[in-house]
BALUMDO-591968 format. One record per atom (N, C-alpha, C, O): x, y, z; atom name; residue number from 1; residue in three letters. Coordinates in steps of 0.02 Angstrom, whole numbers, padded with zeros to 5 digits. Example, Ala and Ser with C-alpha at 12.3 -4.5 7.8 and 13.67 -1.06 7.14 Angstrom:
BALUMDO-591968
- 00660	-00284	00390	N	1	ALA $
- 00615	-00225	00390	CA	1	ALA $
- 00660	-00165	00390	C	1	ALA $
- 00712	-00166	00423	O	1	ALA $
- 00642	-00112	00354	N	2	SER $
- 00684	-00053	00357	CA	2	SER $
- 00645	00002	00394	C	2	SER $
- 00670	00057	00402	O	2	SER $
END
This chain:
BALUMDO-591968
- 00246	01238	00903	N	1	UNK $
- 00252	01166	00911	CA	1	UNK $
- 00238	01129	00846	C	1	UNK $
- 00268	01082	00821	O	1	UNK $
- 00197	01155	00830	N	2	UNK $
- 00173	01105	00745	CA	2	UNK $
- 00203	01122	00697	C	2	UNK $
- 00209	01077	00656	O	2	UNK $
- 00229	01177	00681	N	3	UNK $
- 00302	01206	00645	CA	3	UNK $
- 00347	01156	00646	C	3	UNK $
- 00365	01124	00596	O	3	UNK $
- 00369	01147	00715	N	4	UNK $
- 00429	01127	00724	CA	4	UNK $
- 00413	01044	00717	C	4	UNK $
- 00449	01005	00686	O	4	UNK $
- 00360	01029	00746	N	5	UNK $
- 00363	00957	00731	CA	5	UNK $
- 00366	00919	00641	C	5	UNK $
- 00390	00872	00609	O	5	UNK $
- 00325	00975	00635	N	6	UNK $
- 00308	00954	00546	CA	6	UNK $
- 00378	00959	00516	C	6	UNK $
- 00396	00908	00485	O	6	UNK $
- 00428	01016	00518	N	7	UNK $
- 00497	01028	00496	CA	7	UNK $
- 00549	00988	00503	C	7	UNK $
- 00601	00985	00471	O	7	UNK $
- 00523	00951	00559	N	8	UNK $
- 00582	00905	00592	CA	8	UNK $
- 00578	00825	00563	C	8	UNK $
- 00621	00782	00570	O	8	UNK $
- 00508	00817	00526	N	9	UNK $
- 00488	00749	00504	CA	9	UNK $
- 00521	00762	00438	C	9	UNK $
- 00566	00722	00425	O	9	UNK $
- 00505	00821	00378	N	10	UNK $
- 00516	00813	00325	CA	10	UNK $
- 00600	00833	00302	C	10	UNK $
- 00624	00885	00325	O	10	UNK $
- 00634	00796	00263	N	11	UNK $
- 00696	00808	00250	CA	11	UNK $
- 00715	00782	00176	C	11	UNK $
- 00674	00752	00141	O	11	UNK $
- 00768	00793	00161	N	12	UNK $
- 00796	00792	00092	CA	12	UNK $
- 00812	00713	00095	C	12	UNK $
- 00831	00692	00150	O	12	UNK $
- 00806	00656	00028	N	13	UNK $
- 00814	00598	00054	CA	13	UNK $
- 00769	00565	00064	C	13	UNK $
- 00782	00505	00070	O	13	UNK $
- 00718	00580	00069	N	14	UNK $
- 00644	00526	00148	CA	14	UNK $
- 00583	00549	00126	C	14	UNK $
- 00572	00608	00112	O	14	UNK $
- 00540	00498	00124	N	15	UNK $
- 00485	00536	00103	CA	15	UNK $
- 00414	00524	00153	C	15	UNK $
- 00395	00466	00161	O	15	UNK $
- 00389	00560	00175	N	16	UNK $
- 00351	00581	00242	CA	16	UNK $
- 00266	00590	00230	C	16	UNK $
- 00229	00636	00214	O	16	UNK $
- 00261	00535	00244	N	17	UNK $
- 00155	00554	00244	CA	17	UNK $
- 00119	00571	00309	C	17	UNK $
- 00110	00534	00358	O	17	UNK $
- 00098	00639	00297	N	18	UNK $
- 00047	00652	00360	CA	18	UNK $
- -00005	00601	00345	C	18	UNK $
- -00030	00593	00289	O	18	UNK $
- -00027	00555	00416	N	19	UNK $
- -00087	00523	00399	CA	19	UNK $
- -00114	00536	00456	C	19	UNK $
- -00089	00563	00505	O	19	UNK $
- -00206	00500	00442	N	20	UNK $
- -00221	00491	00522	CA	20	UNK $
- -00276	00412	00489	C	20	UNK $
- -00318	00409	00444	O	20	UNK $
- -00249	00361	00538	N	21	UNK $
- -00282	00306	00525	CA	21	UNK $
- -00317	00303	00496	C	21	UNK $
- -00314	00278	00440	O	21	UNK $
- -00392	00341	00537	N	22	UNK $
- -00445	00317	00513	CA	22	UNK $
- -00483	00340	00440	C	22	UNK $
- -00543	00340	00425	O	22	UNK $
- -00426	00358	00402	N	23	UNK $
- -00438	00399	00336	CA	23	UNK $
- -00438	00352	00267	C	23	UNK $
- -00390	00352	00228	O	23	UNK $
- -00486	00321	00258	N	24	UNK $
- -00461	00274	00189	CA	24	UNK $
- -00416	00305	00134	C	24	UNK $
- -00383	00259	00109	O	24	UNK $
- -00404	00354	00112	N	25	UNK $
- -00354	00375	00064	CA	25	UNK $
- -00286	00399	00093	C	25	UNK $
- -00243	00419	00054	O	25	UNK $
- -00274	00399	00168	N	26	UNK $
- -00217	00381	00190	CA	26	UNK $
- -00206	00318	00201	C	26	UNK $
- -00146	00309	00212	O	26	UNK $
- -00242	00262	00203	N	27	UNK $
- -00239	00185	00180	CA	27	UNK $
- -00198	00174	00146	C	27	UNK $
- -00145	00145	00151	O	27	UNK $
- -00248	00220	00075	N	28	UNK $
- -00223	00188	-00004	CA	28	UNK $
- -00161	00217	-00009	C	28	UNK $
- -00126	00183	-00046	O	28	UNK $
- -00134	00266	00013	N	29	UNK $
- -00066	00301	00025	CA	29	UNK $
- -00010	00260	00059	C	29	UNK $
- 00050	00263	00043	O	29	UNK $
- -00031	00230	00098	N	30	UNK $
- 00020	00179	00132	CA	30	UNK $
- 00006	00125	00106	C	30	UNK $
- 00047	00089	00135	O	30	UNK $
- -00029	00084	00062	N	31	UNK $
- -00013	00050	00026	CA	31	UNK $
- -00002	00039	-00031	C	31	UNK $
- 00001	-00017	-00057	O	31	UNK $
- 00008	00097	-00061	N	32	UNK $
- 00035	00113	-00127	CA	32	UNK $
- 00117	00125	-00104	C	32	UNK $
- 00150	00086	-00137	O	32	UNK $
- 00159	00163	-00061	N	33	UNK $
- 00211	00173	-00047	CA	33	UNK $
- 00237	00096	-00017	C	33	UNK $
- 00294	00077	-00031	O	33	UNK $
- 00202	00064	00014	N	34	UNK $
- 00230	00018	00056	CA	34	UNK $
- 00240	-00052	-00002	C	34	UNK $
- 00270	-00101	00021	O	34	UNK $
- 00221	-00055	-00056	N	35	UNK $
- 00231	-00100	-00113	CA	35	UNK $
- 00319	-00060	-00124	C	35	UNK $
- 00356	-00081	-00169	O	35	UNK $
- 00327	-00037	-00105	N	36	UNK $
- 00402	00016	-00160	CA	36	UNK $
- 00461	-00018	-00108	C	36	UNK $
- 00447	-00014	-00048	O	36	UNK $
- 00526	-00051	-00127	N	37	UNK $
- 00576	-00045	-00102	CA	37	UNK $
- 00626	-00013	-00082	C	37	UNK $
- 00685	-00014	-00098	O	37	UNK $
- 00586	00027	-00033	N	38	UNK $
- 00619	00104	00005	CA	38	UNK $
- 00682	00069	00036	C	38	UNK $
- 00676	00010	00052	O	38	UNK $
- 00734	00096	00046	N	39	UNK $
- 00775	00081	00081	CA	39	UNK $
- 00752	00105	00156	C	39	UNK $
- 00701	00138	00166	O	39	UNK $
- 00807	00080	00221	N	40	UNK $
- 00779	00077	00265	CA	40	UNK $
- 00786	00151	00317	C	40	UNK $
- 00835	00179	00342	O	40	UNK $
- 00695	00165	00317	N	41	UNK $
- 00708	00231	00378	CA	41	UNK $
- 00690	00278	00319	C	41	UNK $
- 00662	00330	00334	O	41	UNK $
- 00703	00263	00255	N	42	UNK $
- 00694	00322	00198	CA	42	UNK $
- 00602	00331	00192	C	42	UNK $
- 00580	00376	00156	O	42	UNK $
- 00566	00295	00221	N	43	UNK $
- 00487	00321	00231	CA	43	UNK $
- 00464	00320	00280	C	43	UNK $
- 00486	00274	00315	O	43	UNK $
- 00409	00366	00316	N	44	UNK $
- 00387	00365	00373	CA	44	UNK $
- 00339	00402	00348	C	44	UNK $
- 00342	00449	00308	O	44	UNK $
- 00275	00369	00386	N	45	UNK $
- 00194	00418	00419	CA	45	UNK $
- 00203	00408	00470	C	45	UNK $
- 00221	00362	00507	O	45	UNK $
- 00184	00471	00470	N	46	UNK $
- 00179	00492	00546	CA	46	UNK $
- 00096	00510	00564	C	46	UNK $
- 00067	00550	00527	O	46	UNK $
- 00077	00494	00594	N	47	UNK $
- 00000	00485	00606	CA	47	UNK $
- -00011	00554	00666	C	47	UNK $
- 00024	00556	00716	O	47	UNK $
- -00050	00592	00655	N	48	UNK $
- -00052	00656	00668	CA	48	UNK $
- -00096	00662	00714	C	48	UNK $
- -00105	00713	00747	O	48	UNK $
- -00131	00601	00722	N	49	UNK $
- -00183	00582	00796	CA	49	UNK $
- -00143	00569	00866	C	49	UNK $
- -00162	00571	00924	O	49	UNK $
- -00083	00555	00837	N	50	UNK $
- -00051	00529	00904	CA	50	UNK $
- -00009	00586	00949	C	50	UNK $
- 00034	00582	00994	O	50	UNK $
- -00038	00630	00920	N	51	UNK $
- -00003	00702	00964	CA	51	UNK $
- -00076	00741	00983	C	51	UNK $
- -00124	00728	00948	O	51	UNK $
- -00083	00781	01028	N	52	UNK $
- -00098	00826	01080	CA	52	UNK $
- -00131	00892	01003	C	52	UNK $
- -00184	00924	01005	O	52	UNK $
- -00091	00892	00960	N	53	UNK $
- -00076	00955	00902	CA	53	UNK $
- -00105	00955	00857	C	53	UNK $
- -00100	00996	00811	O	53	UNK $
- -00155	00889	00862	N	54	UNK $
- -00185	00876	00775	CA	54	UNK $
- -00214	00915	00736	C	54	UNK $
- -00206	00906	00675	O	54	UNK $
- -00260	00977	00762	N	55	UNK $
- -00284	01032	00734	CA	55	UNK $
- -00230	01073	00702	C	55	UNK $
- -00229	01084	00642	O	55	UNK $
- -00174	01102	00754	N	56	UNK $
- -00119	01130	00736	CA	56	UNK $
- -00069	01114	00675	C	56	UNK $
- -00051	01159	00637	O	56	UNK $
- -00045	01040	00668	N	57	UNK $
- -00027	01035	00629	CA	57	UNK $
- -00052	01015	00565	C	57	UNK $
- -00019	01000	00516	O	57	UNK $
- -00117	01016	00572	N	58	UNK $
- -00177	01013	00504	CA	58	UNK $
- -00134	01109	00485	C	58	UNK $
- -00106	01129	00434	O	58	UNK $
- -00143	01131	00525	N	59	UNK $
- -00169	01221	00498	CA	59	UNK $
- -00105	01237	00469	C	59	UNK $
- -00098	01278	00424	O	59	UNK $
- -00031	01186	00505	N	60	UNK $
- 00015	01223	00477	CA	60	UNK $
- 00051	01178	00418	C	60	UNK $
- 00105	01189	00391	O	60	UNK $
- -00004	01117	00406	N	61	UNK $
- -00002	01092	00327	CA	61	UNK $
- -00046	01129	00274	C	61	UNK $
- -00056	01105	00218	O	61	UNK $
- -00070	01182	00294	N	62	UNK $
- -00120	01203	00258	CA	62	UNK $
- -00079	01275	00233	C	62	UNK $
- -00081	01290	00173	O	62	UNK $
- -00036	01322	00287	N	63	UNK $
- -00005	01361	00275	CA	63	UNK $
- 00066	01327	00220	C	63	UNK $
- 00085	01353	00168	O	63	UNK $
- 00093	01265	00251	N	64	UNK $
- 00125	01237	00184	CA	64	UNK $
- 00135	01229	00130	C	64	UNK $
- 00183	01240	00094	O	64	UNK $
- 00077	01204	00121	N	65	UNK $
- 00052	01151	00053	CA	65	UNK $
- -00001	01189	00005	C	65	UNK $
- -00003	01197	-00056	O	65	UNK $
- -00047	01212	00065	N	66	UNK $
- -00100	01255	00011	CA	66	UNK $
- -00174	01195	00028	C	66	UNK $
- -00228	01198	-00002	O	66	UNK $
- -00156	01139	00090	N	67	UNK $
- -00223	01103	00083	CA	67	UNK $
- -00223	01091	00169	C	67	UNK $
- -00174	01120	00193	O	67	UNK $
- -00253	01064	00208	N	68	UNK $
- -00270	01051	00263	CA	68	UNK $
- -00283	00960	00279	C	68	UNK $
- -00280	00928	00331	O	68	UNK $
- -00297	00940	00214	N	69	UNK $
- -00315	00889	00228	CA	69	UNK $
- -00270	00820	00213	C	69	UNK $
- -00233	00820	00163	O	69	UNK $
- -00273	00778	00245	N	70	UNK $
- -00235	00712	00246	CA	70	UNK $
- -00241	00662	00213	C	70	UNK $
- -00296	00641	00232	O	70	UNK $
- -00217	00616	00166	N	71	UNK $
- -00126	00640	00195	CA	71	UNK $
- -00102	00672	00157	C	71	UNK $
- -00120	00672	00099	O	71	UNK $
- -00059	00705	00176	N	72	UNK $
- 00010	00764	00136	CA	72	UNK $
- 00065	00711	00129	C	72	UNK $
- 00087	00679	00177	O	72	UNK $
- 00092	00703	00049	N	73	UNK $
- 00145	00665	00053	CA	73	UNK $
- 00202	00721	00022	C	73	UNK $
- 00196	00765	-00020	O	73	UNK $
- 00266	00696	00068	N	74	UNK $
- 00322	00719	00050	CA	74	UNK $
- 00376	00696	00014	C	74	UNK $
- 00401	00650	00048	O	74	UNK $
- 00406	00703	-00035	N	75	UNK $
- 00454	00677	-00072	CA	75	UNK $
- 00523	00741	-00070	C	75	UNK $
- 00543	00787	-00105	O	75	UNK $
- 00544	00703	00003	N	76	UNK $
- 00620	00742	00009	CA	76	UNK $
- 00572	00828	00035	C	76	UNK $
- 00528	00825	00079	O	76	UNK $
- 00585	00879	00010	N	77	UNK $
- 00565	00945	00029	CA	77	UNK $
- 00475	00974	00008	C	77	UNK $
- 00439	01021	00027	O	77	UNK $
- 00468	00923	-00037	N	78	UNK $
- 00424	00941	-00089	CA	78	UNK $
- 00367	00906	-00078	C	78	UNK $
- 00364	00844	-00082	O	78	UNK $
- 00320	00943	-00064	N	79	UNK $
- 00237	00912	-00055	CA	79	UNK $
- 00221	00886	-00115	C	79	UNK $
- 00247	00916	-00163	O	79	UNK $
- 00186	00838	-00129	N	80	UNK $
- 00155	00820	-00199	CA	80	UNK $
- 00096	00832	-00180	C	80	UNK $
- 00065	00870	-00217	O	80	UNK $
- 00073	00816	-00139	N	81	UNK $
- -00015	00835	-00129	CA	81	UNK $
- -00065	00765	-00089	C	81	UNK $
- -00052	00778	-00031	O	81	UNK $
- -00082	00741	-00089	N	82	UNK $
- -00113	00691	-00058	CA	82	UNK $
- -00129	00625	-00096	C	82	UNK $
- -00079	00621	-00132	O	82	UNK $
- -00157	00585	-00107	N	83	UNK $
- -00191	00499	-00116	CA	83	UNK $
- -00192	00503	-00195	C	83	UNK $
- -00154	00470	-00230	O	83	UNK $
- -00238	00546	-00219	N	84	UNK $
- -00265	00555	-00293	CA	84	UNK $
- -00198	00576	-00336	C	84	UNK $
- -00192	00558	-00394	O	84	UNK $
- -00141	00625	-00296	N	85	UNK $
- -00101	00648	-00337	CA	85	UNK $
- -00041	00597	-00348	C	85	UNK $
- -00011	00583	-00400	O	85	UNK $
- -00031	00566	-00269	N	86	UNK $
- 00011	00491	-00282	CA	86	UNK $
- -00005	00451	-00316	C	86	UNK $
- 00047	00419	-00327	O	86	UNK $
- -00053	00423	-00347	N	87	UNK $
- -00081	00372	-00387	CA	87	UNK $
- -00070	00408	-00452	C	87	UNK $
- -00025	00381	-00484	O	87	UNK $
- -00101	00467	-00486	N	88	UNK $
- -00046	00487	-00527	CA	88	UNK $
- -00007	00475	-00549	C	88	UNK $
- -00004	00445	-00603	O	88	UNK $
- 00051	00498	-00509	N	89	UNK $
- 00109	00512	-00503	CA	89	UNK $
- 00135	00427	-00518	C	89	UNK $
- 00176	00415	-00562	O	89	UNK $
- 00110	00381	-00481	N	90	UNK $
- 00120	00317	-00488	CA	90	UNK $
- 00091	00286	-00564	C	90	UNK $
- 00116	00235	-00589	O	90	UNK $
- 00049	00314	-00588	N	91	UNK $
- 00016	00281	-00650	CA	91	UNK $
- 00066	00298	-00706	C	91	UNK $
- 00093	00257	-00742	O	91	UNK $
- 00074	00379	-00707	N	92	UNK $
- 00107	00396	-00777	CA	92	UNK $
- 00209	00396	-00739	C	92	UNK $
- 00250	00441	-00746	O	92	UNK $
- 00217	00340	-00707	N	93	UNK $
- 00295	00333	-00714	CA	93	UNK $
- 00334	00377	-00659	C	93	UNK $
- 00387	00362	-00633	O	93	UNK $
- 00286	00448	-00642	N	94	UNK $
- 00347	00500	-00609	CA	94	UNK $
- 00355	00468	-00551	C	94	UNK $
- 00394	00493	-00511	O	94	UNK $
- 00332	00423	-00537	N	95	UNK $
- 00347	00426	-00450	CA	95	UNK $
- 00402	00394	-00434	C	95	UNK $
- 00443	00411	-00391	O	95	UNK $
- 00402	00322	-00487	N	96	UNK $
- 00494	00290	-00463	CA	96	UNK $
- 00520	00339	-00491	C	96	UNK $
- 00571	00335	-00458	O	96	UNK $
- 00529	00382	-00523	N	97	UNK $
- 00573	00429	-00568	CA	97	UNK $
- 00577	00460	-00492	C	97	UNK $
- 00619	00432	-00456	O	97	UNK $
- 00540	00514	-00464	N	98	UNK $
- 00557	00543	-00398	CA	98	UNK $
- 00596	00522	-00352	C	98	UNK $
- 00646	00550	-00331	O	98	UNK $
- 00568	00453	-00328	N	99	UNK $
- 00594	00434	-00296	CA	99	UNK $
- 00665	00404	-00305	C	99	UNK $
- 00703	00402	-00257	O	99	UNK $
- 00682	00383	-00358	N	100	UNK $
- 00749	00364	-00385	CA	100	UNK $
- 00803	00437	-00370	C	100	UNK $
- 00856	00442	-00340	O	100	UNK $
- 00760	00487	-00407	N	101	UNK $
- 00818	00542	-00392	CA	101	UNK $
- 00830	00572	-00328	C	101	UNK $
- 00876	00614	-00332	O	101	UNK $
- 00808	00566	-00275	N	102	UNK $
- 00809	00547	-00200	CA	102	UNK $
- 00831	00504	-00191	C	102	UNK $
- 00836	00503	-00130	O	102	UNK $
- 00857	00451	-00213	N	103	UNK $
- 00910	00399	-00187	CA	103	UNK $
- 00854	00350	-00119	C	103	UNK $
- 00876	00314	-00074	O	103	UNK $
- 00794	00364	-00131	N	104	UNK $
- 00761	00315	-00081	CA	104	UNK $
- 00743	00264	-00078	C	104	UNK $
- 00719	00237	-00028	O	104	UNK $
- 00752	00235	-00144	N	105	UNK $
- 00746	00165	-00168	CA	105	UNK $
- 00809	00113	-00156	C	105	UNK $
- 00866	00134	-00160	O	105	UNK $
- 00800	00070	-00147	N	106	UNK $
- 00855	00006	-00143	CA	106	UNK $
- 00881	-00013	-00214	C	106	UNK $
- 00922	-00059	-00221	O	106	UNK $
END
C-alpha cells in the first residue's frame, strides 16, 4: 500500500512534498515552494497523517531516499532531501534552475 501510494504521487514534471502538518520544517517547505510560480497541479503535499499508513509510508521513504523523516521533497523523480536541503538549493540558485528544467514553472 505505501509503495504504491508513494509511486503514484511522485512523477516526472511535479514536484511532491511528503509532509505532516504539525512539523515546522514542513511549514518552511511549503512556504518556500508556495512563493514559486508553479504552474497549475505541477506541486502537491501530500500530508501523510491523512492516511491509515503513516508509519508505512515513513519506512518506505526511508527505503527510498535513505531518510525517514519529513518532509521528503520531490523534484520530478528525484528526492532532494528535506527543509535544510531546499533552502540550499534555493539560496545558491539550483532550485529555479531545477525547477525550470522540469518545465514546472509558469
Amino acid at each position: 500500500m505505501a509503495q504504491e501510494f508513494v509511486n503514484a504521487k511522485i512523477q516526472p514534471g511535479k514536484v511532491v512534498v511528503f509532509i505532516k502538518p504539525s512539523c515546522p520544517y514542513c511549514r518552511k517547505t511549503q512556504e518556500i515552494l508556495s512563493q514559486l510560480p508553479f504552474k497549475q497541479g505541477l506541486l502537491e503535499f501530500v500530508d501523510i497523517t491523512a492516511t491509515s499508513h503513516t508509519s508505512e509510508i515513513q519506512d518506505y521513504l526511508k527505503q527510498l531516499t535513505g531518510a525517514r523523516t519529513v518532509p521528503r521533497v520531490f523534484i520530478g523523480k528525484d528526492c532532494i532531501g528535506g527543509c535544510t536541503d531546499l533552502e540550499v538549493m534555493q539560496q545558491n540558485g539550483e532550485l529555479l534552475v531545477r525547477l525550470k528544467q522540469i518545465g514546472a514553472l509558469q
